[in-house]
C-alpha positions as CSV (number, residue, x, y, z in Angstrom):
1,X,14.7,-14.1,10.4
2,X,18.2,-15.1,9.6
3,X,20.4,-12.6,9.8
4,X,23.7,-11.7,7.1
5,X,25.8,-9.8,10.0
6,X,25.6,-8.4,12.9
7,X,27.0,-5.0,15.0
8,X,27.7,-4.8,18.3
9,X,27.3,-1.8,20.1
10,X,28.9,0.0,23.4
11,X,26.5,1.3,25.6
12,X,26.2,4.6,23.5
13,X,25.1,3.2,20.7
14,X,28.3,3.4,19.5
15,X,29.5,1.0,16.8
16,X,32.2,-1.3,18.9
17,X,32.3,-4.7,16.2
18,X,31.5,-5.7,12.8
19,X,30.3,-9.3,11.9
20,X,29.2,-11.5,8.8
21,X,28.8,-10.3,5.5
22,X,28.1,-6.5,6.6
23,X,27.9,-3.6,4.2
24,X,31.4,-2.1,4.0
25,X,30.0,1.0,5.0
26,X,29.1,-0.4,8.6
27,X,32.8,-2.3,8.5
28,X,34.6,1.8,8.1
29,X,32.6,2.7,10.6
30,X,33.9,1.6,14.3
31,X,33.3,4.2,17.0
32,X,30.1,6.0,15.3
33,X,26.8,5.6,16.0
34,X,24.7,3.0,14.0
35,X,22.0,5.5,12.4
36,X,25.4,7.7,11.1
37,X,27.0,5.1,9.8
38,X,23.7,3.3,7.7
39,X,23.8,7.3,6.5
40,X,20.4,7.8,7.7
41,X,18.8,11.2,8.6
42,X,17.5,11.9,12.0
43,X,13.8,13.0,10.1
44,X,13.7,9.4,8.9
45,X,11.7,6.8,10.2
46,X,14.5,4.3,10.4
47,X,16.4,6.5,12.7
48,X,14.1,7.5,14.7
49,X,13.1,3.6,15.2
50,X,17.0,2.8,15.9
51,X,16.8,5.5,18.6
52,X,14.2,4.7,20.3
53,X,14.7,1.0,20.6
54,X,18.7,2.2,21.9
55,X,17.0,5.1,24.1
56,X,14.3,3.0,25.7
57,X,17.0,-0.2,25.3
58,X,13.8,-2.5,23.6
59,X,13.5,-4.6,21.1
60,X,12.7,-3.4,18.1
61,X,12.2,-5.9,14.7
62,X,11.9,-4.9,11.1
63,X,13.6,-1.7,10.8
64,X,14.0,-1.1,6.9
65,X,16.9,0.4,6.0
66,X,18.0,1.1,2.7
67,X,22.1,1.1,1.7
68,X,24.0,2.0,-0.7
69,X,25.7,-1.2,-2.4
70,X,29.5,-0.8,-4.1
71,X,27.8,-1.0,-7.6
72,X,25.9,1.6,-6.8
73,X,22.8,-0.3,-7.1
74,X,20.3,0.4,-3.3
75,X,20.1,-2.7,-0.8
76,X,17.4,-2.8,1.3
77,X,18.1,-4.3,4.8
78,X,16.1,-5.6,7.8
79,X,17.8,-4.8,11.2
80,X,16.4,-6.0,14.0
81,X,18.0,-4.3,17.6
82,X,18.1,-5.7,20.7
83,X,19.5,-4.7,24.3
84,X,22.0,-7.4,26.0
85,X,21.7,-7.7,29.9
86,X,25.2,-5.6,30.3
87,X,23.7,-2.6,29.1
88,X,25.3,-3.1,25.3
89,X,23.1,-3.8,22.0
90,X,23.5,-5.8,19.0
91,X,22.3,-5.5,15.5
92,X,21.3,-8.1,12.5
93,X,20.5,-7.0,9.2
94,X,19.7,-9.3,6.7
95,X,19.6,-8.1,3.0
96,X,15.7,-8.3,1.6
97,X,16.3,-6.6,-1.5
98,X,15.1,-9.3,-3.6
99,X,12.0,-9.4,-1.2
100,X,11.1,-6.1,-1.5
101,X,11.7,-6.5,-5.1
102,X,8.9,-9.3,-5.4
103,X,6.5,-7.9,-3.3
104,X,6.8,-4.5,-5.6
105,X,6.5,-6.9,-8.2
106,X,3.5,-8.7,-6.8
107,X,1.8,-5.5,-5.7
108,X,2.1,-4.0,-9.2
109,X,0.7,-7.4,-10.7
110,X,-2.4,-7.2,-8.0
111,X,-3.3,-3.6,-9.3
112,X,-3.0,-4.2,-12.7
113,X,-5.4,-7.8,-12.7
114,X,-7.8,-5.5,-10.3
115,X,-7.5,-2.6,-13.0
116,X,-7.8,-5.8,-15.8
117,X,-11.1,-7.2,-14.1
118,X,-12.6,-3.3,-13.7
119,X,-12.1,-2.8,-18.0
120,X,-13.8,-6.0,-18.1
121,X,-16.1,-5.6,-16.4
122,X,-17.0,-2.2,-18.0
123,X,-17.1,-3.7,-21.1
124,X,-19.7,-6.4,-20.0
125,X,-21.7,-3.3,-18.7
126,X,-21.4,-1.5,-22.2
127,X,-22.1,-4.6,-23.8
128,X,-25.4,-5.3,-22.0
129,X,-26.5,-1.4,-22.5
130,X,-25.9,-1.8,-25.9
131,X,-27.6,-5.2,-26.6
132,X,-30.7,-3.6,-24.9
133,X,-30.9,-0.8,-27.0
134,X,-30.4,-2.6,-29.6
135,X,-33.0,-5.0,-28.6
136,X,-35.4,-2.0,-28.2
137,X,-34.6,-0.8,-31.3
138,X,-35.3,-4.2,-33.2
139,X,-38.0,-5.0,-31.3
140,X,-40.1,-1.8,-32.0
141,X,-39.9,-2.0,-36.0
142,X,-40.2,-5.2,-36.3
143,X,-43.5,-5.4,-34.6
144,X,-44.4,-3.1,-36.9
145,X,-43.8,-5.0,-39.7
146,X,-46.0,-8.1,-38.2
147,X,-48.5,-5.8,-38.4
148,X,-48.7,-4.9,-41.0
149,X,-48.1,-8.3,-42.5
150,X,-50.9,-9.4,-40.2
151,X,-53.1,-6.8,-42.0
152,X,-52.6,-7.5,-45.4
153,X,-53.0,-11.7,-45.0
154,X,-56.5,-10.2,-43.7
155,X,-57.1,-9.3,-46.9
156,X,-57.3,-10.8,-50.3
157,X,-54.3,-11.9,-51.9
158,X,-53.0,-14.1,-55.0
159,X,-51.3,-17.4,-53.4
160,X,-47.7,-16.5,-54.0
161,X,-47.9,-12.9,-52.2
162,X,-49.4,-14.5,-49.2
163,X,-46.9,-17.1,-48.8
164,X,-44.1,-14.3,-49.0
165,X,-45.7,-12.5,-46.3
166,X,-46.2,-15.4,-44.3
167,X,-42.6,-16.0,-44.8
168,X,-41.7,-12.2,-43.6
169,X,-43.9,-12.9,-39.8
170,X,-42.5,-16.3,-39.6
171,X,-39.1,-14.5,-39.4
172,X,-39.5,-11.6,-37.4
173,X,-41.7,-14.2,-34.8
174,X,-38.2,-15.9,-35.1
175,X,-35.9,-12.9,-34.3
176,X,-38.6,-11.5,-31.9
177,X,-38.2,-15.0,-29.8
């Protein structure tokens, strides 16, 4: 990644230079170590990464730090350390906030279509429960009623009753279909 400054370090660890567009808190800060100076706490997991990359003098990429900025407003930074063949190291940080920003963004978006597509689909569920019951509870009556209308065009009627009943099995055949 590009980087937006850089620190040099002695061969202690020890802040020796300041480059780029650093956080002012890393420019006050010649002569103490880097994890001091970023105002981390040893229990953090950025320290402890900045240590042991200056400890075991490795490489060590992505180490998320997050700074204070002069408007009070948190910055969130990528350092990346690495040894130099003298026995000195140097640090780049680039400023990701807006990154890390997005991807919050992004992740919130993700959970809420995954919580949208769950509703919906709980609907569909509820919607197909209730169309079968409803179904069932159509179904049931109205074959009743054919029937009964069955029953009665058995039987002797004037021309006008039969055609009305005739009329009633036609539509429940149709709503039964």
């Amino acid at each position: 990644f590009g980087a937006d400054w850089q620190v040099d370090l002695d061969r202690r660890g020890m802040i020796a230079a300041v480059h780029g567009y650093a956080p002012d808190q890393l420019r006050e800060a010649i002569g103490q170590p880097l994890a001091v100076a970023l105002g981390l706490r040893s229990s953090q997991d950025s320290a402890q990464a900045i240590a042991e990359a200056l400890d075991a003098r490795a490489r060590r990429d992505s180490v998320e730090v997050t700074l204070s900025g002069a408007e009070g407003q948190d910055r969130v930074h990528r350092l990346s350390i690495a040894p130099l063949p003298d026995g000195r190291s140097v640090c780049t940080g680039r400023d990701v906030t807006s990154e890390v920003r997005l991807a919050a963004k992004l992740e919130a978006a993700v959970a809420d279509a995954a919580m949208a597509q769950e509703q919906a689909a709980t609907v569909a569920r509820d919607r197909d429960r209730v169309l079968t019951a409803l179904g069932h509870d159509v179904r049931t009556p109205m074959n009743s009623i054919m029937g009964i209308c069955s029953l009665l065009l058995d039987s002797e009627l004037e021309h006008e009753q039969r055609q009305w009943l005739e009329r009633i099995r036609a539509s429940c055949d149709a709503l039964l279909a």
